[in-house]
N, C-alpha and C positions, 0 to 999 in steps of 0.2 A: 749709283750702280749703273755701269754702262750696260746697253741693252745691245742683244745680239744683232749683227748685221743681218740682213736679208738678201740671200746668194743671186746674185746677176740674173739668175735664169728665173726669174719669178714667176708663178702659174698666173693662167687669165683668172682676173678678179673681178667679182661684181660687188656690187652693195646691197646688202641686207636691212630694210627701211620698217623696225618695225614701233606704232604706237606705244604712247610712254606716256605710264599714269604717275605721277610723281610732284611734287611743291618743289623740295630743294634739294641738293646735295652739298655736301663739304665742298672747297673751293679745292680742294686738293684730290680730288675724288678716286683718280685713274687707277691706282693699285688698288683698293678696294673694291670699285667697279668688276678689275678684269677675275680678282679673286672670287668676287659669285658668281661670274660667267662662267666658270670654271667648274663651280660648284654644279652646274648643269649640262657642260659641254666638257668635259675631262679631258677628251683627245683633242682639242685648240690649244693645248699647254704646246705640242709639239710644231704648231705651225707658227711659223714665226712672221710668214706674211700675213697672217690675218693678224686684226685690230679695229678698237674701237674710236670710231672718228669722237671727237671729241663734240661735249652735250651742250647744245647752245642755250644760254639765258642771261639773266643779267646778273652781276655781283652785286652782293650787298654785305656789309661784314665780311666776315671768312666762308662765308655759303654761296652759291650758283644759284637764285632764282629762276626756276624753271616755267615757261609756260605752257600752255595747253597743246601748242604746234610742238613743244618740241619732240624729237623723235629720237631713239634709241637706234643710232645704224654701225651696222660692223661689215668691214672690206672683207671678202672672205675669197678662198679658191673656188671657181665653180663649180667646180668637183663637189665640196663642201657644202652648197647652199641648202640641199635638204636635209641635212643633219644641222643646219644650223637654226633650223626653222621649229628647233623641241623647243628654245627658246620663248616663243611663243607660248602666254598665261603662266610665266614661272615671275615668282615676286624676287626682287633683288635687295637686298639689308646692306645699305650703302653708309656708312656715319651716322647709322641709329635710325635714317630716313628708309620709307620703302618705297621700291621703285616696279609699279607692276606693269613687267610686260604683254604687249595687248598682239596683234596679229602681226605678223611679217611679210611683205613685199621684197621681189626682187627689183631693182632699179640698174638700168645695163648704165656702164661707167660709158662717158660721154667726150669726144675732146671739145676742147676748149683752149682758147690764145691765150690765158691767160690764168694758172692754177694757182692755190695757196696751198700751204701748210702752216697748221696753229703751232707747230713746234719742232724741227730737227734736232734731233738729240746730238749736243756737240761739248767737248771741255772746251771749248777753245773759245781763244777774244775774236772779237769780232772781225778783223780785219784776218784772220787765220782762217776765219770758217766760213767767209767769201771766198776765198783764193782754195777751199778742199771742196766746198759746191761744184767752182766752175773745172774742177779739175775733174770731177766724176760724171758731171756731166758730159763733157768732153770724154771718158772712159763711155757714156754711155751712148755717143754720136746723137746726142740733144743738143740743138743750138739753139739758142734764147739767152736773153736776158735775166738778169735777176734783182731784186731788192731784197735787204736785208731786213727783215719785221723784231719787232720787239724782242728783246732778252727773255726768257723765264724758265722756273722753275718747278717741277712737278715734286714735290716731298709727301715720304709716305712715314711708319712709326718706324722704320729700320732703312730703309733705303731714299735715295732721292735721284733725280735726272736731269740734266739741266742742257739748254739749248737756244735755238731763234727760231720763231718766225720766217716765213719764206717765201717771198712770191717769185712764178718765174712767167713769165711774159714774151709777147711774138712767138710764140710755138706754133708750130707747125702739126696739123691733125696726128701722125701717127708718132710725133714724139710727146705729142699731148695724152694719149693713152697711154702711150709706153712710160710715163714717167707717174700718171697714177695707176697704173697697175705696181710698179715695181717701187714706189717710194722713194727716199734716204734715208738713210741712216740706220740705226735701230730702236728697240725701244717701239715697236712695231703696235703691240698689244696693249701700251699706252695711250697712244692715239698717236704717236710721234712721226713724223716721215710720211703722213697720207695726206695725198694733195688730189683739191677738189677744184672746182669751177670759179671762177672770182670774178670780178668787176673787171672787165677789160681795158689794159694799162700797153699801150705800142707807141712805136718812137721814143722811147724812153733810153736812155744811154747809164 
């Protein structure tokens, strides 16, 4: 199910950092996730830039072990950050798992030389969706580098989304915000197309 693009003029976005009381999730969690958020934020169906960065822990089986650091954060318009903070003390029924949300922080997005994305949402082979990156980038006057990360796929009971991995590197401070405020691709409210902070990778060709 291709996910909607998110239109060039994308609003200033921050991050919403809130506490997360939960063991594990399905290893596929994303549609379900974004479906109880929904169940508590109804008017997020219509924003297509906000989304939930994807939940960090370790796999085991077909589940996400989650630990005690990890934390439940969603990229939202600023506009939106107090409407997004009812979030806070509502339980989430994720794959039968509950996942209960604890207090929210704002956290101001930061640049960085060096950003990732867990997933671009793309049909394409690999060497097709290097050459439609550097071409949007280019549409977006970001210059940097890029690697191309892992293949994957997000499946839900009807729908599925499939893409890479993305790092892009040598950025320059205002094309380092301007590319995680504004993303690629879509699929937005999955976690797809939000690029955070990473391990610093320059000179690299």
């Amino acid at each position: 199910m291709p996910g909607k693009a998110v239109a060039a003029d994308a609003p200033e976005m921050t991050d919403l950092v809130f506490d997360l009381h939960a063991s594990l999730v399905p290893e596929n969690y994303p549609f379900q996730l974004w479906t109880e958020v929904l169940q508590h934020l109804p008017w997020a169906q219509d924003q297509q830039s906000m989304g939930i960065l994807p939940l960090r822990g370790s796999i085991s089986s077909e589940n996400i072990l989650l630990s005690k650091r990890t934390k439940l954060i969603l990229r939202v318009p600023v506009e939106f950050e107090a409407k997004t903070q009812a979030l806070a003390g509502k339980k989430l029924n994720v794959g039968g798992q509950t996942l209960e949300v604890g207090q929210g922080k704002a956290r101001e997005i930061q640049p960085a030389t060096t950003v990732h994305a867990y997933m671009v949402e793309s049909n394409l082979g690999e060497v097709d969706f290097i050459a439609e990156m550097k071409q949007k980038l280019q549409e977006m006057n970001i210059a940097c580098n890029l690697i191309c990360d892992k293949y994957r796929k997000i499946s839900g009971a009807t729908e599925s989304l499939t893409g890479y991995g993305l790092v892009l590197h040598d950025l320059k401070p205002q094309s380092s915000l301007h590319i995680q405020r504004s993303g690629l691709g879509g699929a937005r409210h999955y976690g797809c197309g939000i690029f955070v902070p990473f391990k610093a990778i320059s000179g690299l060709e």
